[in-house]
C-alpha positions in Angstrom: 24.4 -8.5 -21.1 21.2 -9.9 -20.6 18.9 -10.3 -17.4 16.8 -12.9 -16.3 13.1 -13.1 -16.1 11.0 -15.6 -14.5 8.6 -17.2 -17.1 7.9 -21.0 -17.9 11.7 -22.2 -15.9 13.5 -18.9 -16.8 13.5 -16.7 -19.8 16.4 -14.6 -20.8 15.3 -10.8 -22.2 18.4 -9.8 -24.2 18.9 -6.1 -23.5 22.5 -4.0 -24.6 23.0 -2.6 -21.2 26.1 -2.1 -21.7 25.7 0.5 -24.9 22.3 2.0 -23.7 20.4 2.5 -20.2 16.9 1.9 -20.5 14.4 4.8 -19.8 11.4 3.4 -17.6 8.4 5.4 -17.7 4.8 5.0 -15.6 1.9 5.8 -16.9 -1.0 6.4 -14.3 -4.4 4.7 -15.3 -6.2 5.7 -11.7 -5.3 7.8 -8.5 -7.1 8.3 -5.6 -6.7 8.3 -2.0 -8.0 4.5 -1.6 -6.4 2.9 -4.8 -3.1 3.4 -7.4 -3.0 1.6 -10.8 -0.4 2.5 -12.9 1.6 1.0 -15.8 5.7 0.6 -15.7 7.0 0.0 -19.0 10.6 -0.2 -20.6 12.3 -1.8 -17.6 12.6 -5.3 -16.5 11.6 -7.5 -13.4 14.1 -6.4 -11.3 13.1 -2.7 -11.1 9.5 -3.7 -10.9 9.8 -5.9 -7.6 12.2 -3.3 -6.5 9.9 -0.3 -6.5 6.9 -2.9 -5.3 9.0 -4.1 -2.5 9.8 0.0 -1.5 5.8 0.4 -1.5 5.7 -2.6 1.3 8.4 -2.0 3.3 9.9 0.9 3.5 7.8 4.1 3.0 7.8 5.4 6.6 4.5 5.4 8.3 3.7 5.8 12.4 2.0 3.0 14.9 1.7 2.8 18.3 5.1 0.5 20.1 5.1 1.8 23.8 1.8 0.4 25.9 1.7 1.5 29.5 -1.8 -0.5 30.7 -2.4 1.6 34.1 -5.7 -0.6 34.5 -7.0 -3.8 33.0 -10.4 -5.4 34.0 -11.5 -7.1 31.1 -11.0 -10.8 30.0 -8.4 -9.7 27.4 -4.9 -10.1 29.0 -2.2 -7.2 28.5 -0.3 -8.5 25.9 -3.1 -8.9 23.6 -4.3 -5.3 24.3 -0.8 -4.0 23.1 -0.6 -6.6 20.3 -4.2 -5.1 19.0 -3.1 -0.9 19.9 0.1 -1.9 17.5 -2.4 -2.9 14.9 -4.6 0.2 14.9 -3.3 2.6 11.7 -2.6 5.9 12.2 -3.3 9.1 9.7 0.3 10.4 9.4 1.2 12.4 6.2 3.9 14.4 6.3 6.4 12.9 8.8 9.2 12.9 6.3 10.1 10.1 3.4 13.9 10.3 3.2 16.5 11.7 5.6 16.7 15.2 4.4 12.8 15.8 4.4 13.1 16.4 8.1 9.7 15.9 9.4 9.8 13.1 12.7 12.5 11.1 13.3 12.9 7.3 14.9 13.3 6.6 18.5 16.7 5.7 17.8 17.4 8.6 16.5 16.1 10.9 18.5 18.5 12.9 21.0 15.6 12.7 23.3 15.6 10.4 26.7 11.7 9.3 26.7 10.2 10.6 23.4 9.4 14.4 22.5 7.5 16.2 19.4 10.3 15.3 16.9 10.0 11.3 17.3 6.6 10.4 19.3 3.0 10.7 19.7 0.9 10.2 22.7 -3.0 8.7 23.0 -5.1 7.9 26.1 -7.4 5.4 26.8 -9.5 5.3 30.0 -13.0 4.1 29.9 -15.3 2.9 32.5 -18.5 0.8 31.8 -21.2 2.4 34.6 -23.8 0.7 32.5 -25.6 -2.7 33.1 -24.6 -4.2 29.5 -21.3 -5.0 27.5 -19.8 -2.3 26.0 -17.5 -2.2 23.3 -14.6 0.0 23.5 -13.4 0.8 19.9 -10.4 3.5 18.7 -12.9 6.3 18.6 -12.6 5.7 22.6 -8.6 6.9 22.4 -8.0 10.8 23.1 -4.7 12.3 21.5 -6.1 16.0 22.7 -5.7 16.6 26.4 -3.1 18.2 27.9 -0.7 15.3 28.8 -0.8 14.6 24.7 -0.1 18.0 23.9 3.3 18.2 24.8 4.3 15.6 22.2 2.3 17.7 19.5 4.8 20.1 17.8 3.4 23.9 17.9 3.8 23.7 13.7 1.2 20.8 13.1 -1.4 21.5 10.5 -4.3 19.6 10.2 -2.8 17.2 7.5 -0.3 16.6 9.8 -2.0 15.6 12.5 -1.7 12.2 14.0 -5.2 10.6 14.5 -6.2 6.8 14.4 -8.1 6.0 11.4 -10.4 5.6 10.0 -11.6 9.5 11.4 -15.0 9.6 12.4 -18.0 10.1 9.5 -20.0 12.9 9.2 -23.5 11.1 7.7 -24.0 9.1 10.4 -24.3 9.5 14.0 -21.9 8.0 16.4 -23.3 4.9 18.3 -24.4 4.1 14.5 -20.3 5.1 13.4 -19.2 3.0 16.2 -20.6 0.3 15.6 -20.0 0.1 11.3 -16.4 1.5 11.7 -14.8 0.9 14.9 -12.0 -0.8 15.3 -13.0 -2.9 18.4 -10.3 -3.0 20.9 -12.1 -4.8 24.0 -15.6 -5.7 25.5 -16.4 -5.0 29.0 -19.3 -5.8 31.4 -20.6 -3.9 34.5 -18.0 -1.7 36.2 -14.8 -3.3 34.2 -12.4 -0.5 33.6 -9.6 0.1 30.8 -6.7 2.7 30.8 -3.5 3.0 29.3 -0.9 5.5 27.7 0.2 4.8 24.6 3.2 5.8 22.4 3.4 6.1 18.5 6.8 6.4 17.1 8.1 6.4 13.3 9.2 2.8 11.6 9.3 1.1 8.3 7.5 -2.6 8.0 10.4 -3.7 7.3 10.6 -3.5 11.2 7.3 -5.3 11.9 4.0 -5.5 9.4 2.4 -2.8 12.4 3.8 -0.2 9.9 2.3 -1.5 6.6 1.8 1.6 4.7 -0.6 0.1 2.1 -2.8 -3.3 2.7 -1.5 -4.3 -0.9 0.7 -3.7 -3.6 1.2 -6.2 -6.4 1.9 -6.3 -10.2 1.3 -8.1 -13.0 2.7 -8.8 -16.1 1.1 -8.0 -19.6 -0.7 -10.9 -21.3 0.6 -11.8 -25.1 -2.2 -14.1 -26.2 -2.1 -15.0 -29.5 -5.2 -16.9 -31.3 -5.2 -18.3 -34.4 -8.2 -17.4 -36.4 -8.4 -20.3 -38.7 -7.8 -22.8 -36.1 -10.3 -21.3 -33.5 -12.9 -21.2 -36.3 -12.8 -24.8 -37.2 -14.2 -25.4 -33.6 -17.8 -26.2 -33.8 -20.3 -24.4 -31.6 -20.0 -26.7 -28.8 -16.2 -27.0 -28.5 -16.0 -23.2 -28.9 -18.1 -22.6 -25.4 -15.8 -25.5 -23.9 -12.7 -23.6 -24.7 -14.2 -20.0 -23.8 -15.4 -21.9 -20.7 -11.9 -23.4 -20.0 -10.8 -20.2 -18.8 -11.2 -19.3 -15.0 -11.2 -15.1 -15.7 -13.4 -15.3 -18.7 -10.9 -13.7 -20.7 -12.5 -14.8 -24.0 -16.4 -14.9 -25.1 -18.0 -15.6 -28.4 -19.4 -12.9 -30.6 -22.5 -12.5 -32.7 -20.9 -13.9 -35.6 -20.0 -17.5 -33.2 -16.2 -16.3 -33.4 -14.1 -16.8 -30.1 -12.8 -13.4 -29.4 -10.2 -12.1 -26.7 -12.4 -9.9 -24.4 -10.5 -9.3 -21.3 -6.9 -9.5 -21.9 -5.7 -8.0 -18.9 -8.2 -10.4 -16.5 -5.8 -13.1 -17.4 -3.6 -14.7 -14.9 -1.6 -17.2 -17.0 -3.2 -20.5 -15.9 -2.7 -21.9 -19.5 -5.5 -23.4 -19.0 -6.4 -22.4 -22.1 -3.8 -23.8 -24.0 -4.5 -27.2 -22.1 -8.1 -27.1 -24.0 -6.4 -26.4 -27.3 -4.6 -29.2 -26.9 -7.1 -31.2 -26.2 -9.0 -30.6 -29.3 -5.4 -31.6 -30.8 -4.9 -28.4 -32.4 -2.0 -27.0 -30.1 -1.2 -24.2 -32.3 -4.3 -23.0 -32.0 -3.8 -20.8 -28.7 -1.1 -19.1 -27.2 0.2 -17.3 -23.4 2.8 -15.6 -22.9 4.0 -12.6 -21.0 5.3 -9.2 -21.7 8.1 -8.6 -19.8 9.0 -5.1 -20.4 5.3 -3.9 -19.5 4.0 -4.1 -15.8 0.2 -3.5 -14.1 0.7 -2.2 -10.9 -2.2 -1.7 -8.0 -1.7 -0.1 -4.6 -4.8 -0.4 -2.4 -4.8 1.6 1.1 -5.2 0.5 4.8 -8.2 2.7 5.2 -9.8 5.7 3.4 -8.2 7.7 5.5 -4.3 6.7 6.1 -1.9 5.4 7.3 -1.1 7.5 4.5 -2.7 8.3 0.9 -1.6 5.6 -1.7 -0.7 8.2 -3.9 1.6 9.4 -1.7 2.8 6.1 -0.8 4.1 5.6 -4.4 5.4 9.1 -4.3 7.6 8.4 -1.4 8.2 5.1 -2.7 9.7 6.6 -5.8 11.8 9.3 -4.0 13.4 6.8 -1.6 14.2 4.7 -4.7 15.5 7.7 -6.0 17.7 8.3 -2.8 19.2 4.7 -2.0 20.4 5.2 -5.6 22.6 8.8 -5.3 23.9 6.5 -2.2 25.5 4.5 -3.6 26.5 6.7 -6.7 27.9 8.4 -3.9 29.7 5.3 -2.3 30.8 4.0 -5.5 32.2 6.6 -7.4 32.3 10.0 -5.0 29.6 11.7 -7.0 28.1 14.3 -4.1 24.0 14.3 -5.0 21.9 17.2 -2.5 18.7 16.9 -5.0 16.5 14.1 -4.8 13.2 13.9 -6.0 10.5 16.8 -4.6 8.0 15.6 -1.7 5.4 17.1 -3.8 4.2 17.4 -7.3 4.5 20.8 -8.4 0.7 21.6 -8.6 0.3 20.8 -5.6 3.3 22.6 -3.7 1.8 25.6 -6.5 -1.2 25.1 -4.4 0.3 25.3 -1.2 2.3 28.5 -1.6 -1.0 30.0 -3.0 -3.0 29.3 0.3 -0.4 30.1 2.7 -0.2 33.3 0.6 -4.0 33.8 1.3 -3.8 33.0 5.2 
């Protein structure tokens, strides 16, 4: 059997599927709250966009759907106001990845009649402008605290489960200063204009609508095969040399003290060929080749904000585990195997870490 990889009008990577499955592995090269690169090797296309596509869509996140606007002064009209509230992110670790995490559920799922701790989240906004000067009303203006919230908050919420619009306020600067740099500006309003509404958050996937993105990106790339021939490239003279290093856009090669071209940034290369255009045009075709490696893949995650909708190392996490999960469903589907272990919510260090300090409290 063979599969099919995009390259050029189609390339076939021959593969005996049927004697041996392959054994992908990932090896992290960075991983922090803000940004994921990691490499998946030994596996084709197909798994790739599958786990990138799992990133995108369908890691559960929160954002606001329900809009009450009680009272609307300012030039904006209502439907833009709840178009924008959908937009802001919300912080929400911890609301469950798969099915049997628990955690909060969908509206639709929910046995509730008008939403309740398992499935939604409340916020307030009601702000009057007393002053003789626009004001801008950005997300640090929503409350989630008072005592109409609280009754959606469940009485087992931690801190890093707690539902908060990000990004959360910073603590080096002060806050007309942390307004203005890192608001998210929901209206303007002149001299006694007035704003209130209730808002809802409930669970979704952006498969839904893009208001639950998880991530702002995640994208791979395939790893670059260029090969250079060494007695070709160094019959260049000086001046075609720079025109061929120049011809590329990422400055993947460069020239070295001994006036050789040498390949410099390998992985900066987007396959533009237009490299192998130049070598052509020098009439030495040989000279330079592109191609890509399609059993190795360079992955990067970026986040919303610094401080959710979620972490993006928890986004690939849950991206993983709900890879993990559609699979034993259809196992299960196909050939009756019954599968009640899936992939852990956390890594063992950390759940170490987390029976250690609830130990301690």
């Amino acid at each position: 059997m063979a599969s099919l990889s995009y390259y050029a009008g189609g390339y076939w990577m021959d593969f005996p599927y049927d004697s041996q499955p392959r054994k992908p592995k990932i090896k992290v090269l960075l991983a922090t709250p803000n940004l994921v690169k990691f490499d998946l090797t030994d596996t084709d296309i197909s798994v790739a966009n599958a786990l990138r596509r799992l990133i995108i869509a369908e890691v559960p996140t929160l954002a606001i759907e329900i809009v009450n606007i009680e009272d609307n002064d300012t030039v904006i009209f209502d439907e833009f106001l709840a178009h924008r509230m959908g937009l802001l992110p919300l912080s929400c670790h911890g609301i469950g990845d798969i099915p049997p995490d628990g955690g909060m559920v969908e509206y639709k799922d929910c046995t509730c009649f008008d939403g309740c701790p398992n499935c939604t989240r409340e916020f307030r906004l009601d702000v009057t402008n007393t002053q003789d000067k626009v004001m801008t009303v950005t997300h640090f203006d929503m409350i989630d605290d008072d005592s109409s919230c609280k009754k959606f908050i469940p009485p087992d919420e931690t801190p890093y489960n707690r539902v908060r619009i990000a990004p959360f306020r910073s603590s080096t600067l002060d806050e007309e200063t942390d307004s203005r740099e890192n608001g998210i500006i929901i209206a303007k309003m002149k001299k006694n204009q007035r704003l209130k509404m209730v808002c809802h958050a409930r669970k979704g996937i952006s498969k839904y609508h893009a208001k639950w993105m998880p991530v702002a990106t995640a994208l791979y790339q395939y790893e670059p095969i260029i090969k250079l021939d060494r007695d070709l490239a160094d019959s260049l003279d000086t001046d075609d040399k720079v025109l061929f290093v120049s011809s590329c856009p990422r400055k993947v090669f460069g020239i070295d003290d001994e006036n050789k071209v040498q390949i410099e940034r390998l992985n900066d290369c987007i396959f533009c060929d237009e490299c192998v255009t130049m070598a052509k045009v020098f009439g030495k075709k040989d000279m330079c080749s592109v191609k890509m490696d399609t059993n190795m893949f360079h992955f990067t995650v970026e986040a919303v904000t610094p401080d959710g909708p979620r972490s993006v190392i928890d986004v690939v996490r849950a991206a993983i585990r709900i890879f993990d999960y559609k699979m034993s469903l259809f196992l299960q589907d196909a050939y009756g195997d019954s599968i009640t272990e899936w992939l852990p919510r956390e890594s063992r260090a950390r759940a170490a870490q987390s029976t250690e300090s609830d130990t301690r409290t």
